[in-house]
N, C-alpha and C positions, 0 to 999 in steps of 0.2 A: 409442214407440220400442222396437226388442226391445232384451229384456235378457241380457248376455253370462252364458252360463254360468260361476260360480263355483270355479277350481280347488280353492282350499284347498275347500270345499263338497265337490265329490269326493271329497277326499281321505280327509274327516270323515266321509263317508256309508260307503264303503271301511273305515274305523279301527272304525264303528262294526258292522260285520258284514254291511252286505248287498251279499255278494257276488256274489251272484246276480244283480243288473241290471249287463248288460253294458257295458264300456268305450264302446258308444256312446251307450247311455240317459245315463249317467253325465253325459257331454261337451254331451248336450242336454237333457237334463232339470233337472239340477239348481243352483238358483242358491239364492242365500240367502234369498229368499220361500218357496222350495217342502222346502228339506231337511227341516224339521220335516218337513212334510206326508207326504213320501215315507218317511222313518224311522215317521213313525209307523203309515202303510200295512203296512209290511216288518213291523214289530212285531204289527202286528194279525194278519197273516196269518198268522205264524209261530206265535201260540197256537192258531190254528184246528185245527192240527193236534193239538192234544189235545182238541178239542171232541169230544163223544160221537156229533157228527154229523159227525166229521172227513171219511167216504168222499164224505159230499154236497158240504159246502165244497171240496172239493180238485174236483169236477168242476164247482164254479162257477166256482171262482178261474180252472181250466184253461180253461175257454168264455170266459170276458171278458176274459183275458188278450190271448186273439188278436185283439180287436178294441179294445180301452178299456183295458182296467188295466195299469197297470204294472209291479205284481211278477210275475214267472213261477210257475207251479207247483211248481216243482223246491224253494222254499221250503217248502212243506209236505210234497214226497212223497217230502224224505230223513229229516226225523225221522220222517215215520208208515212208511216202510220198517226204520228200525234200532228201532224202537217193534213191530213187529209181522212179522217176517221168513216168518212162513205165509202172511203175506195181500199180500205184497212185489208178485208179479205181479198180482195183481188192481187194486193200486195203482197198477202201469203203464200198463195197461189203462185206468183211468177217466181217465187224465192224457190220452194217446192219442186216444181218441174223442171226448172232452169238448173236447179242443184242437182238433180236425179239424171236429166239426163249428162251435167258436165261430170257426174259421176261414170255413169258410163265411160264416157270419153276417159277418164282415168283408166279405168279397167283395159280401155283397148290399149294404150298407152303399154300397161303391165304385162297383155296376152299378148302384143305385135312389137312392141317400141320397147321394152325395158333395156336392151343391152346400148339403146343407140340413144333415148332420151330417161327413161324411169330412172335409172341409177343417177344420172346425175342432176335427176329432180330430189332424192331422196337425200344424192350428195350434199346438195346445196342448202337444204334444213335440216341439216345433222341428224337425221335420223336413221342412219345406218344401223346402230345396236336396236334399233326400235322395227325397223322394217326386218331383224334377223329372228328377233321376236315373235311377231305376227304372222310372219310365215308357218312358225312351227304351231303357234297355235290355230291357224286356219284350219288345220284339217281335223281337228275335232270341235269347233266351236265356230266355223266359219259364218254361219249366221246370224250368230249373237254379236260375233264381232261387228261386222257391218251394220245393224244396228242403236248397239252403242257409239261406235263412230259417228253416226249420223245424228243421234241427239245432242251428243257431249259434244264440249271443247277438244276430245279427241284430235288431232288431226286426221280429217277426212281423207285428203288428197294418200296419207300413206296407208289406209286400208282399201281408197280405191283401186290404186296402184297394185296393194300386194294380192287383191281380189280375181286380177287382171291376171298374175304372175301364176297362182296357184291353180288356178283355171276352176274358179268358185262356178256353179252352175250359174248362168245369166239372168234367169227368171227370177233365182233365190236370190238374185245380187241384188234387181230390181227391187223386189215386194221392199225386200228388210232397208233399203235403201229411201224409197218411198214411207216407209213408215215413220221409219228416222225422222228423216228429214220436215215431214209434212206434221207431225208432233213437233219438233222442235217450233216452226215457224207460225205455226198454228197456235200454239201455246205463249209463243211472245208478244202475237200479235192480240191475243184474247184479252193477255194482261193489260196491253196498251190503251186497247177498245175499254175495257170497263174501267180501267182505273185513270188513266189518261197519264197524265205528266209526273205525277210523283211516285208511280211506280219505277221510272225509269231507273236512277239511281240505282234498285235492287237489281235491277234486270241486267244492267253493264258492268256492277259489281259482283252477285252474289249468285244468278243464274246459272253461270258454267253449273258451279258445285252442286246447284239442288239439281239438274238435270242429268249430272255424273251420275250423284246417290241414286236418283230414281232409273235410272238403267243398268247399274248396277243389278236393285230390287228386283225388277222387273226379270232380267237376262236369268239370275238365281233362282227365281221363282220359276223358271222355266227350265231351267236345268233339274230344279228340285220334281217336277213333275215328271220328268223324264226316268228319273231315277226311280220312283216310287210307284 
């Protein structure tokens, strides 16, 4: 029988700082078997970023984010940005391409792997009503989705996945994947660089949503021209 996700669990996981997994990971991920688990992912990852190999972790984390793991990179790449503000872009950069291409690796995952590992990557974050979704809307909006995926709290790994599955052109998967992505990291890293440390706060709380709205805009604004 599945098991219903746990609000107060939210709540708790929220109270306890990882803000970073978006209001939908939250809503399907987490119930009261997995909150340790997931808290203690978020904790691990967040020392990583003082590891002396911090620049490699942070281009693992961002590769298996997009297909398997479920903390985002944005956990480690706002302390090692207010940690080291010379090397800030370079740090967006490894988020960027590391994420683009573990994107890809989802996609193949989706075109070659879904019946032997996809389903039960999809299984184990309950996104099954969500990936039955996405499919249907890939084939008129396949590229807006990928996209918004890649700016927003979305989760990635299940648009790379269904990306994979529906057999999205690979180039067109790349650009809107690359755009995504290199906006989202680029744009947190910018906030960090000029505002430094008291931006932070906004960025691990209130982020997700201005980045949802503005692809939202954006994807609309582009639909609307299409039409007209």
């Amino acid at each position: 029988m599945r098991r219903k996700p746990s609000v107060e669990c939210a709540r708790r996981l929220r109270a306890g700082g990882s803000r970073f997994l978006g209001p939908r990971i939250i809503c399907t991920v987490v119930t009261l078997e997995t909150l340790s688990v997931l808290q203690k992912l978020y904790e691990w990852t967040m020392t990583l970023a003082g590891h002396r190999h911090a620049v490699m972790w942070l281009a693992v984390v961002s590769f298996i984010e997009s297909s398997l793991f479920p903390i985002p990179p944005d956990v480690m790449l706002v302390p090692m940005v207010l940690a080291g503000r010379s090397r800030a872009w370079m740090y967006a950069m490894v988020c960027t391409v590391a994420s683009v291409i573990g994107g890809v690796a989802g996609y193949s995952i989706g075109y070659f792997l879904f019946e032997t590992l996809g389903k039960g990557i999809i299984s184990f974050y309950q996104l099954q009503e969500d990936f039955a979704h996405v499919r249907h809307a890939f084939s008129q909006h396949g590229t807006a989705i990928v996209f918004v995926a890649a700016f927003t709290p979305i989760p990635y790994k299940l648009i790379t996945i269904g990306a994979g599955v529906i057999q999205l052109d690979l180039f067109v998967f790349g650009v809107a994947s690359l755009t995504g992505r290199g906006l989202r990291f680029f744009l947190v890293t910018g906030l960090l660089w000029h505002f430094g440390a008291p931006i932070r706060a906004f960025i691990e709380r209130q982020l997700g949503l201005v980045t949802l709205g503005i692809g939202i805009v954006v994807v609309g604004g582009f639909l609307l021209l299409k039409i007209f």
